[in-house]
N, CA, C and O of each residue as an XYZ file, in Angstrom:
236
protein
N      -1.261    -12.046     15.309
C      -1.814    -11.025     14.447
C      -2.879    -11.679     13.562
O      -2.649    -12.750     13.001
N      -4.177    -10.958     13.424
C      -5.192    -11.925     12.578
C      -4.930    -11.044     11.357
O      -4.100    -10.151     11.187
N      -6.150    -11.697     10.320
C      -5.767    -11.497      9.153
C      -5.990     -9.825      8.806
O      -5.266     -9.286      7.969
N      -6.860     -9.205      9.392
C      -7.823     -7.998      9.199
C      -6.338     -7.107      9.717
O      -5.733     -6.371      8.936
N      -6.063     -7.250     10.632
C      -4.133     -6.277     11.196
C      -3.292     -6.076      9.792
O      -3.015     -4.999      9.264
N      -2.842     -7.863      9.169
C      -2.161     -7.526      8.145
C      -2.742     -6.798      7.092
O      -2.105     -5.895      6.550
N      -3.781     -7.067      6.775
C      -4.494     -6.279      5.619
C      -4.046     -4.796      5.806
O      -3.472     -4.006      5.057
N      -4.421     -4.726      6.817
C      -4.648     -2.840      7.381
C      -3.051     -2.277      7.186
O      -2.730     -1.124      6.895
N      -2.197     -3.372      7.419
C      -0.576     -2.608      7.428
C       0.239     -2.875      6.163
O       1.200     -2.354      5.597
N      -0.644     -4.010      5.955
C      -0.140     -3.847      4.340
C      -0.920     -2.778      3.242
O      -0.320     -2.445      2.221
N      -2.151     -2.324      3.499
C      -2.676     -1.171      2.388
C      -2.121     -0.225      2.993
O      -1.921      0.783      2.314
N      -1.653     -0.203      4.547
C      -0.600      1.543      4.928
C       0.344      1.930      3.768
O       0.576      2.882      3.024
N       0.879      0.319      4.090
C       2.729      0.087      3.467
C       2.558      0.697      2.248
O       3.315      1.584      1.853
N       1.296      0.145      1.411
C       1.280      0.054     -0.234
C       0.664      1.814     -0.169
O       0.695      2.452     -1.222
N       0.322      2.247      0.653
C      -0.391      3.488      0.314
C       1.013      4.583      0.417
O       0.915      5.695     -0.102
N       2.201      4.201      1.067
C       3.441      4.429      1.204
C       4.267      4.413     -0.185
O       4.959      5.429     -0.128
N       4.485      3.864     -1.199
C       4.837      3.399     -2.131
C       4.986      4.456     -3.440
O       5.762      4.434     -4.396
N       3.997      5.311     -3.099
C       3.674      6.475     -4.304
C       5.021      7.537     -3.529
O       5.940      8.036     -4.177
N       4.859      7.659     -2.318
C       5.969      8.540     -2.073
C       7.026      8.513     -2.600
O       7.558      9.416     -3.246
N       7.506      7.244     -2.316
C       9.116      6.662     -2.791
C       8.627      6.777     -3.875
O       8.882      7.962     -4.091
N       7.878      6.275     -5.112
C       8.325      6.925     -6.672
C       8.370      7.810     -6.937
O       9.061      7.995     -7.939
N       7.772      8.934     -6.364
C       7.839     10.603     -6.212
C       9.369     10.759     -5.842
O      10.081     11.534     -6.480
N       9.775     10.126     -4.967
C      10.767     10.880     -4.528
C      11.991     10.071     -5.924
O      12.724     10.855     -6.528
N      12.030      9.158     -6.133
C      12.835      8.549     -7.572
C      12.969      9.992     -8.565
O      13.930     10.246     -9.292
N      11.801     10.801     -8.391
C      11.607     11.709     -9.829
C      12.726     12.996     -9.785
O      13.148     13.651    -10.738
N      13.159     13.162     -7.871
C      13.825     13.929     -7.949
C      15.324     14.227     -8.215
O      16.044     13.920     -7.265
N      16.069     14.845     -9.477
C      16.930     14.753     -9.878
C      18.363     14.548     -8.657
O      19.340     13.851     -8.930
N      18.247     15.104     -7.687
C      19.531     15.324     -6.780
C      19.435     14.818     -5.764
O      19.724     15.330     -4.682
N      18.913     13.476     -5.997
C      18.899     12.168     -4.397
C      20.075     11.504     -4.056
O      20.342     11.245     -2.883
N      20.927     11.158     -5.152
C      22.163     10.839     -4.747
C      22.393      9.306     -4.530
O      21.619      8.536     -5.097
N      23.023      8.993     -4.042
C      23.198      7.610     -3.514
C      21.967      7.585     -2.760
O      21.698      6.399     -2.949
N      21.224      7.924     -2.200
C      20.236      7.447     -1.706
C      19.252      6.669     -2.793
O      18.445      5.868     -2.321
N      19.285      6.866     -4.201
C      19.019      6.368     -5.115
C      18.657      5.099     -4.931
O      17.506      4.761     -5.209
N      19.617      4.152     -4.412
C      19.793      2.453     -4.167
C      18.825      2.437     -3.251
O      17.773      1.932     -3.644
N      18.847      2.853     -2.089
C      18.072      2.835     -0.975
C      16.857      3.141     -1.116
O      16.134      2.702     -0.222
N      16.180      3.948     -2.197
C      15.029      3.912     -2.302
C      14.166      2.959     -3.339
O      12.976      2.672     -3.474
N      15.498      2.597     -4.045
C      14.759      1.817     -5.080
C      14.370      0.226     -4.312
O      13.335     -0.435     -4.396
N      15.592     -0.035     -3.591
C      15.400     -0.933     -2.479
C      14.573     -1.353     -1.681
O      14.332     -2.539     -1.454
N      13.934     -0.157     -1.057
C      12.770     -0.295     -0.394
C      11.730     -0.233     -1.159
O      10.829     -0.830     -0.569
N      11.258      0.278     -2.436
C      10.756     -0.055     -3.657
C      10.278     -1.749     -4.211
O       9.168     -2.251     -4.388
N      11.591     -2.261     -4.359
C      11.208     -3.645     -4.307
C      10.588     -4.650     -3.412
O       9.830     -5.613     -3.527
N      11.406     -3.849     -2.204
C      10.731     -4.816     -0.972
C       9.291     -4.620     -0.589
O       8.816     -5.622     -0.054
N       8.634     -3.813     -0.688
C       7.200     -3.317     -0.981
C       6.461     -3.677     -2.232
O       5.240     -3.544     -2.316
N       7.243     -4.156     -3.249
C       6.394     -4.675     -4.183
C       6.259     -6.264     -3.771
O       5.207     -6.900     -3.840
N       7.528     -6.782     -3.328
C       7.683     -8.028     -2.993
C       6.740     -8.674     -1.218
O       6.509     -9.776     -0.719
N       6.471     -7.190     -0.823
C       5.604     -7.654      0.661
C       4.172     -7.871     -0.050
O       3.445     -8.851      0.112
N       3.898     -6.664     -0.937
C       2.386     -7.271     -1.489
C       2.184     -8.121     -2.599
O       1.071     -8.245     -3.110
N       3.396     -8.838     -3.088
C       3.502     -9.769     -3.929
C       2.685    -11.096     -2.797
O       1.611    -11.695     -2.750
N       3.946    -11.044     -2.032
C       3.156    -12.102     -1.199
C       2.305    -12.127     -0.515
O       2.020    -13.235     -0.060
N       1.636    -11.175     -0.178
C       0.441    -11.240      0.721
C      -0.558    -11.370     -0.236
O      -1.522    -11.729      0.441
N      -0.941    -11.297     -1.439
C      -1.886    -11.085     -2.284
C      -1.769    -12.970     -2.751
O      -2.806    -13.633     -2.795
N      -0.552    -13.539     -3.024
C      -0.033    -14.993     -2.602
C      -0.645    -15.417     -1.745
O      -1.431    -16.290     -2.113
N      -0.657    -15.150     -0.494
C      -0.777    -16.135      0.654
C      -2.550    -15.372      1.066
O      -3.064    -16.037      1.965
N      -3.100    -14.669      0.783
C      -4.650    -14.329      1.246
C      -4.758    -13.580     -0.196
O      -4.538    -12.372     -0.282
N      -5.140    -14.444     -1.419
C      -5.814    -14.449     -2.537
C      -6.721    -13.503     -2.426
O      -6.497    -12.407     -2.940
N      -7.821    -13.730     -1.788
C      -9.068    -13.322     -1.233
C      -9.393    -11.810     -0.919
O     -10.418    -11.130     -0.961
N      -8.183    -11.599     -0.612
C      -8.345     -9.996      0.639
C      -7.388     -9.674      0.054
O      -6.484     -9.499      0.872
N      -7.031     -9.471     -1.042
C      -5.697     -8.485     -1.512
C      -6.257     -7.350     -2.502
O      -5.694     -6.862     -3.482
N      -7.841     -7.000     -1.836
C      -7.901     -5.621     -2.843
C      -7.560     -5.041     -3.089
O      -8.117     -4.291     -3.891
């Protein structure tokens, strides 16, 4: 995979991200609660590191 692929699937991922806090807002999620906050982190933590590891290209 070159660098221009990850870029492209990581601004998908991050363009993904507004959903899941939208969906946090709604009062009657339930235990799914964990699970979204979950995938929450792990999306902050994928463009933590990619912005880490290609400085450069993490517009």
């Amino acid at each position: 995979m070159d660098r221009q692929s990850i870029r492209d699937k990581i601004r998908a991922i991050a363009s993904k991200r507004e959903a899941l806090v939208r969906l946090l807002e709604k009062p009657d999620l339930g235990t799914m609660r964990i699970d979204v906050n979950q995938a929450l982190e792990e999306i902050d933590e994928l463009i933590d590191e990619f912005k880490s590891t290609f400085p450069s290209e993490a517009s």
